[in-house]
C-alpha positions in Angstrom: 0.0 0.0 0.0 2.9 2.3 1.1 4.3 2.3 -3.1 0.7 3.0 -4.0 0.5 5.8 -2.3 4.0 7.3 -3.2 2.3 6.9 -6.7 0.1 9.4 -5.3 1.7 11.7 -4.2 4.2 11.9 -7.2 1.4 12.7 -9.3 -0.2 14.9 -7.0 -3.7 13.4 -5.7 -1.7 12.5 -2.4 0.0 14.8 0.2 2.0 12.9 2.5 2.1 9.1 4.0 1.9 9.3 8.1 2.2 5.8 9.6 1.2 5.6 13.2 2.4 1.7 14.2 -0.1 -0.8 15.7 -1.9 -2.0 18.5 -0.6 -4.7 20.4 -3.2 -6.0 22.1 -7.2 -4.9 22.1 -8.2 -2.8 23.6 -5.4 0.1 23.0 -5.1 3.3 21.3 -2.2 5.0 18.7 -2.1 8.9 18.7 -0.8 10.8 15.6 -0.4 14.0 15.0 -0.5 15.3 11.4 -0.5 18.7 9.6 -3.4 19.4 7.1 -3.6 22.7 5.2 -6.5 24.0 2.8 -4.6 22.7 -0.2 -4.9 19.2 1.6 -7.9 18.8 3.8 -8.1 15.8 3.4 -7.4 12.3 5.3 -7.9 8.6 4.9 -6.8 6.2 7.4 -6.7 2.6 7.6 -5.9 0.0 10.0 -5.9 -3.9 9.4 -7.9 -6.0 12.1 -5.0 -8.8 12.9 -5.2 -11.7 12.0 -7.4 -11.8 9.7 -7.3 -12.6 5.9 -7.4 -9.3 4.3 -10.1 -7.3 7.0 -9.4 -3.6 7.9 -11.4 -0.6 9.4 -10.8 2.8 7.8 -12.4 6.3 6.2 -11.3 7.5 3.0 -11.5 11.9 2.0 -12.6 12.4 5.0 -12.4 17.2 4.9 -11.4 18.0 8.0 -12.5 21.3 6.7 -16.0 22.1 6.5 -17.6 25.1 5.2 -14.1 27.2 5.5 -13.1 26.8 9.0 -11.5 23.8 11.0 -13.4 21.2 12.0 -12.8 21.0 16.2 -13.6 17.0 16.6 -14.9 14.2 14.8 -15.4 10.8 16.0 -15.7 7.7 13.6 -17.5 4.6 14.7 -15.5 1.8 12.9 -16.8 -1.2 10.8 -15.3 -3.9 9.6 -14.4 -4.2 5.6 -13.1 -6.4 3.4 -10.3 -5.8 1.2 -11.3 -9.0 -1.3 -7.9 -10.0 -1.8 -8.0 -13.2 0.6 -10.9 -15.8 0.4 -10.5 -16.9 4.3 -13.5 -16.3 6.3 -11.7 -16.8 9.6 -9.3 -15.3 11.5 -7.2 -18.1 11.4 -7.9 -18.8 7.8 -4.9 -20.3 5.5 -3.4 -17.3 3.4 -5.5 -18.4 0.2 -5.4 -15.8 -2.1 -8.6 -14.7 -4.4 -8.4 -15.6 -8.4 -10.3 -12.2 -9.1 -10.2 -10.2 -6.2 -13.2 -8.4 -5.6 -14.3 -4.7 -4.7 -13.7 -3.6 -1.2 -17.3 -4.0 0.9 -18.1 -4.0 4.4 -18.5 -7.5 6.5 -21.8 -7.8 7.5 -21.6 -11.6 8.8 -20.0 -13.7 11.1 -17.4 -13.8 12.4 -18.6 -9.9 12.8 -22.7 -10.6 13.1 -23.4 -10.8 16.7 -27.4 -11.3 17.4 -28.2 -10.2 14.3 -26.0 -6.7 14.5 -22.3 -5.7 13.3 -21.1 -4.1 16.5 -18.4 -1.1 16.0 -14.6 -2.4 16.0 -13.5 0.9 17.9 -13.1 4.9 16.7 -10.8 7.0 14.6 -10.9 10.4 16.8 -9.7 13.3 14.5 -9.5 16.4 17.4 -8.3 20.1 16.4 -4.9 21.1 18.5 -4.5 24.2 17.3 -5.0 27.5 15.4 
């Protein structure tokens, strides 16, 4: 993902690549701090779920600017997606690899389903620190 997103940015639909590391153990939290300007107000974030086959939670052009001014706080509830590059349904499913991968989609079944509901996986917390 890293190389696809220098593609980006060479050509100028990216800004910048921030990685923020992991989480060891659930539950736990990272905290990054980034820059944004007006020439790039926006961010996409993703983080796999581990271990999984190919599962992540994320937002993508998310404006952090809205209607001219800063936003102060947004908080994300985060589902689960699929990236549809894997065919395990499992966590500890064998790395098996789709023939035709398929377009990114949100799970919405086990192992995820829980009494008929996809609870959220956690929350991306986007918070203004200053002027």
């Amino acid at each position: 993902m890293d190389s696809e997103i220098a593609v980006l940015i060479g050509n100028g639909e990216a800004c910048e690549l921030i990685s923020g590391g992991g989480i060891g153990t659930s539950p736990g939290s990272v905290t990054v701090e980034l820059e944004v300007t007006r020439e790039c107000p926006l961010v996409s974030v993703v983080s796999m779920i581990a271990p999984s086959p190919d599962w992540f939670v994320g937002v993508a052009g998310l404006s952090l600017l809205d209607e001219g001014g800063w936003v102060e706080q947004i908080v994300l509830e985060l589902r689960p997606y699929d990236a549809g590059t894997d065919s395990g349904d499992t966590y500890t499913s064998a790395d098996e690899p789709t023939e035709d991968p398929e377009a990114i989609h949100r799970i919405e079944v086990e192992p995820f389903l829980i009494d008929g509901v996809v609870p959220g996986m956690g929350t991306f917390t986007f918070s203004r620190l200053g002027e």
